[in-house]
N, C-alpha and C positions, 0 to 999 in steps of 0.2 A: 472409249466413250463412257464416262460417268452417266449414269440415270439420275436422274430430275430425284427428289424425294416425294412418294408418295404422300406426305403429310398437308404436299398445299392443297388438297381437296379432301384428305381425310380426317376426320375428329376420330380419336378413340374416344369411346363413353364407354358407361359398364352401366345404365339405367339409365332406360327405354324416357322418353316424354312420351309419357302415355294421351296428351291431348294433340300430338302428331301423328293426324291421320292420311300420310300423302303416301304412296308409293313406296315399297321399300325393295331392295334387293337381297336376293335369297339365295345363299351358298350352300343348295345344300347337294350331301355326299352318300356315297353308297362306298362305301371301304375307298380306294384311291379315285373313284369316278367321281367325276363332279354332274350334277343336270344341267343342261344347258339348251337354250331356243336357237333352233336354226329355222334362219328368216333373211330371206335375199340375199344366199350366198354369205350371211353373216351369223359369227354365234356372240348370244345373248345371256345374259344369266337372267333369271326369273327377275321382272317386276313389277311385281304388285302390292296391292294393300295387305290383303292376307293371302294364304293358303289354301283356303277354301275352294277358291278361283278354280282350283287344279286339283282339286281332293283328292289335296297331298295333308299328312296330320305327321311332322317328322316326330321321334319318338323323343327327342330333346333338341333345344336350338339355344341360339346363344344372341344379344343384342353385343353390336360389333361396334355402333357409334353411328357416326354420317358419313355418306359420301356424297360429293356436291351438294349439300341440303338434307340427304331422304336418309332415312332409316338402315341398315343391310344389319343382316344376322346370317348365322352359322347354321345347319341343322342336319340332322344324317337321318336317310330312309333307308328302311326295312329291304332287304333282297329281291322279297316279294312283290313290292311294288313298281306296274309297268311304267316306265315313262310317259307322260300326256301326250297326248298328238302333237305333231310340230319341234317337239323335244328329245333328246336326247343325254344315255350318260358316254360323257368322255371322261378318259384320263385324263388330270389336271395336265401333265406334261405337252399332251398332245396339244393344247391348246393355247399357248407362248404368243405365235405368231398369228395368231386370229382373234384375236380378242384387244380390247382396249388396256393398254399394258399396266395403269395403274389399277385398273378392275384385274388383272392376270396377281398383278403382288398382293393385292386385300384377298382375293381366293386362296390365295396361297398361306396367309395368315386363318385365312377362316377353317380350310383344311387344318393347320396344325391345331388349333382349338379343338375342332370337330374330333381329330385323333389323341387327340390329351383327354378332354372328356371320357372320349371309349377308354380309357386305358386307365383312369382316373375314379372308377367309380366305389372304390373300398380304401379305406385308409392303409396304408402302406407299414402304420405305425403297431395298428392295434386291431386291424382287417374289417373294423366295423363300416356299413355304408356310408359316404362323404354328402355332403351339399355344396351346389356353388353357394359362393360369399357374393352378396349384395353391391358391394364396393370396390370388389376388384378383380380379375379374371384370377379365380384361385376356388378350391375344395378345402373347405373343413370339416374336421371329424369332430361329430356332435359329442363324438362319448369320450374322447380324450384331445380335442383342442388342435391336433396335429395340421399342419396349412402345407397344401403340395401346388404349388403354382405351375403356370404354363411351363411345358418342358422345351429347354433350347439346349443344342447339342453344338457348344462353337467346334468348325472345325477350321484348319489352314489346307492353305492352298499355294503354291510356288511356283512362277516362273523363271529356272536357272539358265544363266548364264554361260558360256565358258567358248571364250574367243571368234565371239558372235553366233554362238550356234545354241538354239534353245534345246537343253534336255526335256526328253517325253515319255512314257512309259506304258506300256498295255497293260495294263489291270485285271486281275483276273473277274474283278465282275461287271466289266463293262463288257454288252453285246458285240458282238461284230471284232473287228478288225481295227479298233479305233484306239489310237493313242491318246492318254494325255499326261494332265499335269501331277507333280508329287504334291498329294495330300494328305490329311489324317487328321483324326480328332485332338483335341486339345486334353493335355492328363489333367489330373488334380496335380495343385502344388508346382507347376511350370507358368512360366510367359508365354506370348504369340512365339516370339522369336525364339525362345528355347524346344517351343513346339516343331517350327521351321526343321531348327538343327537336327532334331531325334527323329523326325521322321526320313525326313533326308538320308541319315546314316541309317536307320533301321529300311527302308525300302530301297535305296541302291547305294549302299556304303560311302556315299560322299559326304565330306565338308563343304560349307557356304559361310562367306560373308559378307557382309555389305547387304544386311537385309533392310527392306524397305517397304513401309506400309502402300500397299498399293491400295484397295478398295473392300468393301463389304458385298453382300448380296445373303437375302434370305432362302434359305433352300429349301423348299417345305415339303421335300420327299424322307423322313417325313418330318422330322423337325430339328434339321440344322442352318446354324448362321454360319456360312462361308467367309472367311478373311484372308483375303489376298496382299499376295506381299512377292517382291522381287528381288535375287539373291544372284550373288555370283560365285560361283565356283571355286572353290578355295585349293581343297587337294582332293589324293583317291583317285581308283579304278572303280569302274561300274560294278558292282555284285548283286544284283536282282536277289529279292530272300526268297526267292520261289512260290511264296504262301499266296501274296497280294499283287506284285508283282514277277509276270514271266519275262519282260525285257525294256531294255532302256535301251536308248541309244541320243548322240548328239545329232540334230539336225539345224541345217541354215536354214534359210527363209523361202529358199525354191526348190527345196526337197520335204517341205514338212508333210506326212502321213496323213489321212484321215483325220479331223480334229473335233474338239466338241462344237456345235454350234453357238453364235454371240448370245444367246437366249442366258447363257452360263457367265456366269465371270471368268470361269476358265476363259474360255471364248475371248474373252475380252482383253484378259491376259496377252491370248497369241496373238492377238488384233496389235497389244500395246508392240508385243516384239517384234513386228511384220515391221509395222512406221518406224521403229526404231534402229531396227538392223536388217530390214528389206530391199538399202538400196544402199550397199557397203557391198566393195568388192570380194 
């Protein structure tokens, strides 16, 4: 299942209309927590005009553009600060399946902001302190010019093949007992597809080919773009590197392990292999 694009109800803007005084929406974080209104069984993110409402004062915030119409910005409080009555903070992750999904991906871009920001406050080049730039979600260094824009970390992701049976692999830092897919960040100086190949070989010694772009999703724990892609099986025996991976193995469609939830593209991935080789002898 492809997702709809967040874009038909969102505008990016980088400058507020300041004679827009209606309601706005308010992402704001406490390291990975997000605040959030729980209100009949339902959670909310803040909306209102200002801040004051809640005397909440975040210690920096960001305009994110529109949604549906209203205003929504970024902003991160202090440790210190209790939650308002009726509110609380969750982890972004917790929050997938209870929330309005394209409000779940703009929190999700608001967090990586929020977390670039933090991360962002001295130039990189010349360690003097940065300013945001006016025009576009980016820091520059007043004393030597330096521009370090929002950080996005592409990584791949694979669903393999080989004689209807999906490969899966425990990770060593996935919780629990949960398999999933071979993935890895994308190097300098490679393609998607070259990325595919060397992760592949470097986390369970195979070859693939007949790679195939399957989908995107943004991952904002804490700022990667996931790109999915589906390969088949070329040659090679399983060799787990021990480091990232402690086991792989070939599974069919009525033996598959513990998986990630559809919340993921992984998810989505195993969803596409289930309808495609779920009802093959």
């Amino acid at each position: 299942m492809q997702r709809e694009s967040i874009y038909k109800r969102y505008i990016p803007e980088f400058t507020p209309n300041k004679e827009n005084r209606i309601d706005a929406y308010w992402f704001l974080f406490n390291s990975h927590k997000m605040l959030v209104e729980l209100s009949d069984n339902q959670v909310k993110i803040p909306f209102l005009r200002n801040l004051e409402e809640l005397n909440i004062s975040p210690g920096k915030s960001h305009y994110l553009g529109t949604f549906n119409g209203h205003p929504c910005y970024s902003g991160e409080i202090e440790n210190e600060i209790d939650a308002p009555e009726g509110m609380v903070l969750r982890d972004l992750r917790s929050l997938y399946e209870v929330m309005d999904e394209d409000l779940y991906l703009l929190a999700g871009r608001a967090s990586q902001i929020a977390n670039w920001d933090r991360t962002h406050q001295f130039c990189g080049k010349c360690g003097s302190p940065t300013v945001t730039k006016d025009d576009e979600m980016a820091k520059i260094c007043p004393e030597c010019g330096f521009i370090s824009f929002t950080r996005l970390s592409p990584a791949v992701i694979t669903a393999i093949i080989n004689d209807g049976k999906l490969l899966m692999a425990l990770h060593t830092r996935t919780p629990g007992n949960m398999y999933g897919l071979i993935a890895g960040f994308v190097e300098p100086g490679e393609t998607l597809t070259e990325a595919v190949q060397r992760e592949t070989m470097e986390e369970v010694g195979l070859k693939v080919n007949n790679i195939n772009y399957f989908g995107s999703q943004p991952w904002p724990y804490p700022n990667s773009l996931m790109i999915a892609f589906t390969a088949d099986y070329e040659s090679g025996k399983i060799q787990v590197d021990g480091k990232e991976i402690i086991d792989a193995q070939w599974f069919s469609a009525d033996e598959l392990p513990r998986v990630p939830s559809q919340m993921s593209i992984a998810g989505e991935l195993i969803e596409w292999y289930l309808e495609n080789y779920g009802m093959e002898d």
